[in-house]
PyMOL Python script that loads the backbone (N, CA, C, O; Angstrom):
from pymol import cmd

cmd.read_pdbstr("""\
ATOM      1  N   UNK A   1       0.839  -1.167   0.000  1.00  0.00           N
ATOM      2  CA  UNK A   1       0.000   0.000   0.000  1.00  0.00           C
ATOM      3  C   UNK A   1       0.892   1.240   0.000  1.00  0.00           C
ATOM      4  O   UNK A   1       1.987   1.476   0.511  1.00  0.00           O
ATOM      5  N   UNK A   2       0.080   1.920  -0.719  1.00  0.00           N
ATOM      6  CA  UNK A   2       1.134   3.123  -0.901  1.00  0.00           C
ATOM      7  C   UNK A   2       0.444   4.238  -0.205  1.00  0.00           C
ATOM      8  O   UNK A   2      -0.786   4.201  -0.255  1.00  0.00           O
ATOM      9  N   UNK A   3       1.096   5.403   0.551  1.00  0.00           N
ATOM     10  CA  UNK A   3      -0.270   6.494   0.556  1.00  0.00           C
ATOM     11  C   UNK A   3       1.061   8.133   0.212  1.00  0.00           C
ATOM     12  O   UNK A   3       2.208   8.328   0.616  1.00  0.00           O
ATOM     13  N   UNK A   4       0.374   8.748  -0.452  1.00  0.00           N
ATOM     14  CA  UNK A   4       0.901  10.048  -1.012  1.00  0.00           C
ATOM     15  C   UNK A   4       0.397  10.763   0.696  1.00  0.00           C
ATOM     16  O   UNK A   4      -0.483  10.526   1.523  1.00  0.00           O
ATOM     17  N   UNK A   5       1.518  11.698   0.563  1.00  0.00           N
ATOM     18  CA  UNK A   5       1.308  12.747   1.836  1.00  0.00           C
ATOM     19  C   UNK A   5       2.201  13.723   1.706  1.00  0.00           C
ATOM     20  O   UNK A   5       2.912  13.975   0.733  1.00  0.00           O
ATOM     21  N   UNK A   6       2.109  14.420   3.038  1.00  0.00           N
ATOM     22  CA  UNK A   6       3.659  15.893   2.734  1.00  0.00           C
ATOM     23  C   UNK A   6       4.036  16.047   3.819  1.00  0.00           C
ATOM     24  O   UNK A   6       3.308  16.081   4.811  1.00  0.00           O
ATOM     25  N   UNK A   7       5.503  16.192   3.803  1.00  0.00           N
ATOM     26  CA  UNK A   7       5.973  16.028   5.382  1.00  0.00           C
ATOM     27  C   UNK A   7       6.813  17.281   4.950  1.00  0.00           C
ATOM     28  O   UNK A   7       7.109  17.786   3.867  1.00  0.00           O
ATOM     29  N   UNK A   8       7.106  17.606   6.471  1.00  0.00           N
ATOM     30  CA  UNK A   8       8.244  18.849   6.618  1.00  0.00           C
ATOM     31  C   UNK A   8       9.488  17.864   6.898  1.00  0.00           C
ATOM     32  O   UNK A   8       9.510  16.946   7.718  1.00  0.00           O
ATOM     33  N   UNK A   9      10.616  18.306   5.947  1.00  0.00           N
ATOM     34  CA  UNK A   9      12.027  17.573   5.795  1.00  0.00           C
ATOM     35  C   UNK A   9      12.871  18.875   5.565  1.00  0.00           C
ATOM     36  O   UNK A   9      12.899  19.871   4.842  1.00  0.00           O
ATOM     37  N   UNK A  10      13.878  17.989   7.121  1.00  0.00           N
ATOM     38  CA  UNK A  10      15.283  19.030   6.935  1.00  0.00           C
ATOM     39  C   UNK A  10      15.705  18.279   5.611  1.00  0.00           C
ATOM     40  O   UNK A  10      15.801  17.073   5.382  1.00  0.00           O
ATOM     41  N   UNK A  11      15.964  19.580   4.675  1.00  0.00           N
ATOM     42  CA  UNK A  11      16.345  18.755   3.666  1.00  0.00           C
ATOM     43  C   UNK A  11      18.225  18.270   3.564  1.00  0.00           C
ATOM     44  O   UNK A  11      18.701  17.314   2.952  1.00  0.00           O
ATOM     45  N   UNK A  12      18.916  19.259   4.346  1.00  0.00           N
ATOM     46  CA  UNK A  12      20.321  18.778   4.554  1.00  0.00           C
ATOM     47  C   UNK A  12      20.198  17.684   4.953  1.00  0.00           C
ATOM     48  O   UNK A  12      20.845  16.947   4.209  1.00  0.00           O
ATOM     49  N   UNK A  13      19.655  17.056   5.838  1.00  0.00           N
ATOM     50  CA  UNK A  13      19.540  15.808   6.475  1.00  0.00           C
ATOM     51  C   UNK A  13      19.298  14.708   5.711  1.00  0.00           C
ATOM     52  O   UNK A  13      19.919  13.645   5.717  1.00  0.00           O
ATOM     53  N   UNK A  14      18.143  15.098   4.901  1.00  0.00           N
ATOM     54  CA  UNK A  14      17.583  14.086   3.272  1.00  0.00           C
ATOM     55  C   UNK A  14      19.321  13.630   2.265  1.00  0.00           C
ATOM     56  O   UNK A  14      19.736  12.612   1.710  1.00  0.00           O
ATOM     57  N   UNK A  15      20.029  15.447   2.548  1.00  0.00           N
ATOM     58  CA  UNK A  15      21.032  14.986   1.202  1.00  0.00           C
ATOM     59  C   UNK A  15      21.950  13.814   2.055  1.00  0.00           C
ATOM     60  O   UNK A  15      22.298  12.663   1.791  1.00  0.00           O
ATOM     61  N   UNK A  16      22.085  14.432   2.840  1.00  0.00           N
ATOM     62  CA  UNK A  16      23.292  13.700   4.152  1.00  0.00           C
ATOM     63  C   UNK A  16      23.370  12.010   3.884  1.00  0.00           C
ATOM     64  O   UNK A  16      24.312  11.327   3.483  1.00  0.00           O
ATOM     65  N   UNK A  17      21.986  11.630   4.273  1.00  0.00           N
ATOM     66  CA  UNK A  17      21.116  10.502   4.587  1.00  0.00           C
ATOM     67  C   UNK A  17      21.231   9.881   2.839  1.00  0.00           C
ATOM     68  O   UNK A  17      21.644   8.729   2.701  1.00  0.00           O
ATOM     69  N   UNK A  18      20.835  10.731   1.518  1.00  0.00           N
ATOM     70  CA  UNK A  18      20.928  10.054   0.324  1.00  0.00           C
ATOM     71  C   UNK A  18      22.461   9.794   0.078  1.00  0.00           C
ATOM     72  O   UNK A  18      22.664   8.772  -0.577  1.00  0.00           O
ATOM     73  N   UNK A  19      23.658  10.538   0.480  1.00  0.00           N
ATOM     74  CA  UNK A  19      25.154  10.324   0.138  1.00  0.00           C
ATOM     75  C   UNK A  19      25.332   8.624   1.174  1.00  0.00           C
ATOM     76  O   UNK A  19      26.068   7.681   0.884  1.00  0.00           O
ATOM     77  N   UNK A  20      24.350   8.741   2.416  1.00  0.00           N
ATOM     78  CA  UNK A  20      24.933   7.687   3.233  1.00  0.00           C
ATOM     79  C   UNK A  20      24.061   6.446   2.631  1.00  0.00           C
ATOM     80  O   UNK A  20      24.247   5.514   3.414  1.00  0.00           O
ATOM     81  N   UNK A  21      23.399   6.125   1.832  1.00  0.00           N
ATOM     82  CA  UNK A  21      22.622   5.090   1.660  1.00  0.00           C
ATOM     83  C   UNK A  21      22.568   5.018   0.220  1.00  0.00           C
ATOM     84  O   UNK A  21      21.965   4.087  -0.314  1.00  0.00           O
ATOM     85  N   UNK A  22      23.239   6.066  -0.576  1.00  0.00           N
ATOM     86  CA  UNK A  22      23.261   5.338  -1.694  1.00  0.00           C
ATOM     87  C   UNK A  22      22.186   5.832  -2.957  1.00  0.00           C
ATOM     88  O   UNK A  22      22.450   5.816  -4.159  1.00  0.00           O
ATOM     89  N   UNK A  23      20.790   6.312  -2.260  1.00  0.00           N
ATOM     90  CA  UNK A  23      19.809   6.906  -2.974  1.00  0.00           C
ATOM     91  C   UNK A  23      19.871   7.770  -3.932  1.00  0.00           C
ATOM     92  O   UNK A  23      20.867   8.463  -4.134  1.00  0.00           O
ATOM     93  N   UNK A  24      18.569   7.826  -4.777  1.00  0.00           N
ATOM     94  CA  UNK A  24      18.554   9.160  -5.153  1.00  0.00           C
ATOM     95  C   UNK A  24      17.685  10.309  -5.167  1.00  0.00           C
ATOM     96  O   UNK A  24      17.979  11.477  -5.423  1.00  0.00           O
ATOM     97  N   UNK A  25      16.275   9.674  -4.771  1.00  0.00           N
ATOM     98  CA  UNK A  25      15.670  10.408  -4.787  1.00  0.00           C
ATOM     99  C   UNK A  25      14.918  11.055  -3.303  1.00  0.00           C
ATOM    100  O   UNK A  25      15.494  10.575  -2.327  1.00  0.00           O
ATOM    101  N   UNK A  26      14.167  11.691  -3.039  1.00  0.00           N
ATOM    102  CA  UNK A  26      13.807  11.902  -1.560  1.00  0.00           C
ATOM    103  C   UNK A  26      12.856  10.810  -0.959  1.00  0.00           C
ATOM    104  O   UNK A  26      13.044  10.583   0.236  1.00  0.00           O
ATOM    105  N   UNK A  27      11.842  10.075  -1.597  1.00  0.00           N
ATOM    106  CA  UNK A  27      11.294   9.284  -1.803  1.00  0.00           C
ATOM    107  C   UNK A  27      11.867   7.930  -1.520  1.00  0.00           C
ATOM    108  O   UNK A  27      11.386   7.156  -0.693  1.00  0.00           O
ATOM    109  N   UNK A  28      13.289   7.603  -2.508  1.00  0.00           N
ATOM    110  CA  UNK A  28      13.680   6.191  -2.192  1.00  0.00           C
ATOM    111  C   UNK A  28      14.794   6.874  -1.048  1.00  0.00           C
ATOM    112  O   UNK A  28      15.432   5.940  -0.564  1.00  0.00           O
ATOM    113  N   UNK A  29      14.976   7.425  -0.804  1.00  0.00           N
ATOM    114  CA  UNK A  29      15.618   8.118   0.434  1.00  0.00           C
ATOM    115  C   UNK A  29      14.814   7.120   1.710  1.00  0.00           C
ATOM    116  O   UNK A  29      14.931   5.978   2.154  1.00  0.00           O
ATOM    117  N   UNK A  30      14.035   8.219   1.937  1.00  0.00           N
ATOM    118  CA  UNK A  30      12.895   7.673   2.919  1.00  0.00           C
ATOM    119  C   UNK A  30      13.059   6.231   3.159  1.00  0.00           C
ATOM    120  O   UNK A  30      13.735   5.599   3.970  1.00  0.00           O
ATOM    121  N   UNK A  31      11.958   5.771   1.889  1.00  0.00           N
ATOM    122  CA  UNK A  31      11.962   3.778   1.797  1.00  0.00           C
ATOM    123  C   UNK A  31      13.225   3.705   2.870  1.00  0.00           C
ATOM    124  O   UNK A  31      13.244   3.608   4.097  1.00  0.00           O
ATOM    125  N   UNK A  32      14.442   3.808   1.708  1.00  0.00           N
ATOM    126  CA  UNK A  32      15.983   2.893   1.977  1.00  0.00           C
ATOM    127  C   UNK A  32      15.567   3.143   3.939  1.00  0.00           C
ATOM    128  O   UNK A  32      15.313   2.243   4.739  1.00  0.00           O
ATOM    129  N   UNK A  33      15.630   4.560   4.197  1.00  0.00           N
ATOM    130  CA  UNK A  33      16.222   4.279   5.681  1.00  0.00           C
ATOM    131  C   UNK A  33      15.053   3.723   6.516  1.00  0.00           C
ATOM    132  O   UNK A  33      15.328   3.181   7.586  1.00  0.00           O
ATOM    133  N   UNK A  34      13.517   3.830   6.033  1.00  0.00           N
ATOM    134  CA  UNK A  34      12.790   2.827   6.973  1.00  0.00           C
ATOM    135  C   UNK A  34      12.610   1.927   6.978  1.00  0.00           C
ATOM    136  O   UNK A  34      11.800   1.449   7.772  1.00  0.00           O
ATOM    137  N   UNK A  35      13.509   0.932   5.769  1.00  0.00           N
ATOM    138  CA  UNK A  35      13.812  -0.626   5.736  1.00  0.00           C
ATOM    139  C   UNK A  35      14.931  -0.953   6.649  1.00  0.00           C
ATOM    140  O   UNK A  35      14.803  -1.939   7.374  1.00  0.00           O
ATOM    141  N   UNK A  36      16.430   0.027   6.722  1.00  0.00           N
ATOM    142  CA  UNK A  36      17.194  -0.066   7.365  1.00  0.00           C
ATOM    143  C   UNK A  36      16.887  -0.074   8.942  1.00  0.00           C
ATOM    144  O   UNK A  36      17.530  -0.851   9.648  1.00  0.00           O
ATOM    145  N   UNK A  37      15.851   0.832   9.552  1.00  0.00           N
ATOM    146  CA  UNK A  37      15.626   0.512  10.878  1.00  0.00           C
ATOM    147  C   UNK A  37      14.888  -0.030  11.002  1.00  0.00           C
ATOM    148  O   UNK A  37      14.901  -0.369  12.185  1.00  0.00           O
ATOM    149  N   UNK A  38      13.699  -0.633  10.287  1.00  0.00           N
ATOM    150  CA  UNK A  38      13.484  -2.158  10.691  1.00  0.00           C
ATOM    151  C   UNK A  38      14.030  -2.814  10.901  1.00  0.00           C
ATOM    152  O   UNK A  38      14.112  -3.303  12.028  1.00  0.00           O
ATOM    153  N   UNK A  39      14.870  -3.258   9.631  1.00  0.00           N
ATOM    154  CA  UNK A  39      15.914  -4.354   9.686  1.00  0.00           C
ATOM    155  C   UNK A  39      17.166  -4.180  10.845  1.00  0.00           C
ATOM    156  O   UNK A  39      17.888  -5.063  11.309  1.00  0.00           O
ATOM    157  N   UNK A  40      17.155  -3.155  11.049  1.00  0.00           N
ATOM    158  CA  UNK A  40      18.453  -3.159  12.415  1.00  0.00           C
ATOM    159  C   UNK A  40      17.721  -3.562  14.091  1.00  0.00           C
ATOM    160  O   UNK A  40      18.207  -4.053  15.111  1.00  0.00           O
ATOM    161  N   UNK A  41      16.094  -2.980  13.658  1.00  0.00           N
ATOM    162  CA  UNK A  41      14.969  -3.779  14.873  1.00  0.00           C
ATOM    163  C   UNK A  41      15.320  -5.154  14.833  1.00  0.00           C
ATOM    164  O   UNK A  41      16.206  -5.604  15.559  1.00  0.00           O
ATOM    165  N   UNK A  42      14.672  -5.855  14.019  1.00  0.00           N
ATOM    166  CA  UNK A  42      15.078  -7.184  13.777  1.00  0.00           C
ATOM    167  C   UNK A  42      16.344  -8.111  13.625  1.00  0.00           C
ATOM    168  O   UNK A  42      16.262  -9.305  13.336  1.00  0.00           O
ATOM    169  N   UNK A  43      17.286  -7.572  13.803  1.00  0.00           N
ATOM    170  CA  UNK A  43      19.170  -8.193  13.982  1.00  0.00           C
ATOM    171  C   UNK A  43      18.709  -7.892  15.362  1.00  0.00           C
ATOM    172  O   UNK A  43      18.021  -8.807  15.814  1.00  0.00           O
ATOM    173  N   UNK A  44      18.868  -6.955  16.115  1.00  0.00           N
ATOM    174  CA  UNK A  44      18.831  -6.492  17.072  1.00  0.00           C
ATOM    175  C   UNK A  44      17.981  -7.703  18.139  1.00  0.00           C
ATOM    176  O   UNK A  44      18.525  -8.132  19.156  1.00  0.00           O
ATOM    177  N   UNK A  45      16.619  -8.126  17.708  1.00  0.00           N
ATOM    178  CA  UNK A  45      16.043  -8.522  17.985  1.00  0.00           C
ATOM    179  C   UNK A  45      16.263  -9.938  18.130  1.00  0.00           C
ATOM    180  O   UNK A  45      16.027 -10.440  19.229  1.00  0.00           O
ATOM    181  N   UNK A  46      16.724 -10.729  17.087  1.00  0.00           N
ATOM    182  CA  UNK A  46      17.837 -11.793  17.089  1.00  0.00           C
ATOM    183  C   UNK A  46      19.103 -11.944  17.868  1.00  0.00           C
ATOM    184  O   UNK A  46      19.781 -12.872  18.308  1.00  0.00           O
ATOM    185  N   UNK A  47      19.125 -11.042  17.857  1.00  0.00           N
ATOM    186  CA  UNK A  47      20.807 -11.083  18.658  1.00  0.00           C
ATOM    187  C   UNK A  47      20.320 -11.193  20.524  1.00  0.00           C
ATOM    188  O   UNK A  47      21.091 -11.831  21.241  1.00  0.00           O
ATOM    189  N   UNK A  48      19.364 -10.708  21.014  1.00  0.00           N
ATOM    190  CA  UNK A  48      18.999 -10.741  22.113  1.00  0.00           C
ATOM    191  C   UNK A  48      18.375 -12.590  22.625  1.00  0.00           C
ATOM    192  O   UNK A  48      18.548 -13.182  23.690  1.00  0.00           O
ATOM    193  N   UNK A  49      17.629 -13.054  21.324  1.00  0.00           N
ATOM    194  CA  UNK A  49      17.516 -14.349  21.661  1.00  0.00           C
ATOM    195  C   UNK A  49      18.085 -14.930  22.524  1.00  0.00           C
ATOM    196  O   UNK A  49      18.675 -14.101  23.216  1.00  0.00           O
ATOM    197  N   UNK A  50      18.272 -16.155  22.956  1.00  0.00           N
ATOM    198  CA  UNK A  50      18.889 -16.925  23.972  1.00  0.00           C
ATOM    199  C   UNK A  50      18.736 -18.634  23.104  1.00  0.00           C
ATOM    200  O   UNK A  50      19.498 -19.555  23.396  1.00  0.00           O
ATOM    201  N   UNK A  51      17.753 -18.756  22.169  1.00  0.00           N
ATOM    202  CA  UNK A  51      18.110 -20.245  21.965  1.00  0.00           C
ATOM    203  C   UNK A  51      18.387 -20.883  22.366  1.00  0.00           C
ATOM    204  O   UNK A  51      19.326 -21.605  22.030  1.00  0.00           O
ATOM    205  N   UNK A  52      17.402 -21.008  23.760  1.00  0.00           N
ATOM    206  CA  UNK A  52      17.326 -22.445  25.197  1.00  0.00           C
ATOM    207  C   UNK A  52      16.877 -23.564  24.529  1.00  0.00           C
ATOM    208  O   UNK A  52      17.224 -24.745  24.536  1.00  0.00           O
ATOM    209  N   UNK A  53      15.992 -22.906  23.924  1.00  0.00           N
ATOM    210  CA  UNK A  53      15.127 -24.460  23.263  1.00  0.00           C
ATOM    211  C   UNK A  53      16.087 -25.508  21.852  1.00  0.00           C
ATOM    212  O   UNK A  53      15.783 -26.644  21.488  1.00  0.00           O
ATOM    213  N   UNK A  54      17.283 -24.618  21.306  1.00  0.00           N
ATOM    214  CA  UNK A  54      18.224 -25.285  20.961  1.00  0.00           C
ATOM    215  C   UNK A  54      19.102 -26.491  21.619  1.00  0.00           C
ATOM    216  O   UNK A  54      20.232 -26.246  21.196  1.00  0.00           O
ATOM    217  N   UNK A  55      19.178 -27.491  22.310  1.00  0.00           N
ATOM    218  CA  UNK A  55      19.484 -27.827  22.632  1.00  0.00           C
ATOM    219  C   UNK A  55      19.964 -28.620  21.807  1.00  0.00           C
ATOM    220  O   UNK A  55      19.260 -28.778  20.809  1.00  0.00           O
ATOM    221  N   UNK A  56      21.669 -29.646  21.868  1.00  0.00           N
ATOM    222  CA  UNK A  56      22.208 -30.496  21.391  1.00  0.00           C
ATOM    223  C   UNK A  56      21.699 -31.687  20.915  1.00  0.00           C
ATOM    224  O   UNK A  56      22.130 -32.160  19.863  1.00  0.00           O
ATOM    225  N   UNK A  57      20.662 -32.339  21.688  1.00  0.00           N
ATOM    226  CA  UNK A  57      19.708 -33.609  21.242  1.00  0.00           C
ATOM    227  C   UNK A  57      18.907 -32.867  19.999  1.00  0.00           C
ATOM    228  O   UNK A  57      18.651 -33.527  18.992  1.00  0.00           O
ATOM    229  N   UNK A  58      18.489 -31.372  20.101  1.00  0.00           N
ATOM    230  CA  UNK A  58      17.207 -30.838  19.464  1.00  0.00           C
ATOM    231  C   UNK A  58      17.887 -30.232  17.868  1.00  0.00           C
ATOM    232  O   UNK A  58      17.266 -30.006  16.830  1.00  0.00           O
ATOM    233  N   UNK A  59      18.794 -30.141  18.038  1.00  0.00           N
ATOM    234  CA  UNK A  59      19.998 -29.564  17.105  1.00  0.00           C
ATOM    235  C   UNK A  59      20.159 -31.133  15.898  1.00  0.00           C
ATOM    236  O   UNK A  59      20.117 -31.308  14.680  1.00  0.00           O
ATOM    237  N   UNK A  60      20.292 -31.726  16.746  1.00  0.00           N
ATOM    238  CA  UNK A  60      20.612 -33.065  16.547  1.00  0.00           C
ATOM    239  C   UNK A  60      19.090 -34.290  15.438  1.00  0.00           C
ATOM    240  O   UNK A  60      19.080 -35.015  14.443  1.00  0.00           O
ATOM    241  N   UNK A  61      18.102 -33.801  16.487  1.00  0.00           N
ATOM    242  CA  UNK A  61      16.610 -34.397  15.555  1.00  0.00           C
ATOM    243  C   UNK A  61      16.425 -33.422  14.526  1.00  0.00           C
ATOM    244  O   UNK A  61      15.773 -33.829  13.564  1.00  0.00           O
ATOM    245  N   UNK A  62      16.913 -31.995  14.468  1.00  0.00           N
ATOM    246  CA  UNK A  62      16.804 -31.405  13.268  1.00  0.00           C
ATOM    247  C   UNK A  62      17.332 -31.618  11.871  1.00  0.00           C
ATOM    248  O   UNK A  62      16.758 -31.690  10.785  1.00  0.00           O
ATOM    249  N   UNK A  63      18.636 -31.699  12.237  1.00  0.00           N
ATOM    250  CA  UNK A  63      19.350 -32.124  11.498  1.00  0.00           C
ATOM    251  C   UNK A  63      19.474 -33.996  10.472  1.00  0.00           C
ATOM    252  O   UNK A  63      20.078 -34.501   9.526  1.00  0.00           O
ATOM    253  N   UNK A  64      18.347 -34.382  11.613  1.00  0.00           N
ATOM    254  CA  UNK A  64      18.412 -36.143  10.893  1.00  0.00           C
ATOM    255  C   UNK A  64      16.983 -35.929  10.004  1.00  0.00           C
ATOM    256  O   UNK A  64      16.764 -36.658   9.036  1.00  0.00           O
ATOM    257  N   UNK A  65      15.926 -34.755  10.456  1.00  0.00           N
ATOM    258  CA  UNK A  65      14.884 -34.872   9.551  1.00  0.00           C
ATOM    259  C   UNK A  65      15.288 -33.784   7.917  1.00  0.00           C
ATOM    260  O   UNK A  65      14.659 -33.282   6.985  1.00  0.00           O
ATOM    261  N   UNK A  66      16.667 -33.887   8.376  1.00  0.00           N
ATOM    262  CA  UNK A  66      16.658 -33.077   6.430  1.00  0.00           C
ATOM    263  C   UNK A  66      16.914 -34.039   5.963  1.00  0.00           C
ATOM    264  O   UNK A  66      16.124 -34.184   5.029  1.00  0.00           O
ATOM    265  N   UNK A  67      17.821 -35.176   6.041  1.00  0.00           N
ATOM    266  CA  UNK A  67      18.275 -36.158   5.374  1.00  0.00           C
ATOM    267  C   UNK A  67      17.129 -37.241   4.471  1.00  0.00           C
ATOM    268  O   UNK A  67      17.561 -38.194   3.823  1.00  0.00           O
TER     269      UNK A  67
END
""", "prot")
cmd.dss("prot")
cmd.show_as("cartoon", "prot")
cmd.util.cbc("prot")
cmd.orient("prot")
């Protein structure tokens, strides 16, 4: 879903932000960096795991049902 709108943008910040990500436009500007902090939510979010329920036996029945 898409939705058109108008925001107030420091725009130094927009160019800053397009040299650091690669972009070009203000638009895929935007996108790029609210995929990037999702995606740094979600590493983030992974990395906190604990993988108790991994256990060596459980590691182990996983690995015999690919075969």
């Amino acid at each position: 879903m898409v939705k058109r709108t108008s925001l107030n943008l420091e725009l130094e910040l927009v160019a800053e932000a397009r040299k650091v990500l690669g972009t070009k436009g203000t638009t895929d500007t935007i996108h790029r960096a609210l995929e990037d902090v999702v995606r740094r939510e979600r590493l983030q979010s992974l990395a906190e795991r604990t993988f108790e329920e991994l256990t060596p036996e459980a590691l182990g029945e996983l690995r015999a049902t690919r075969t």
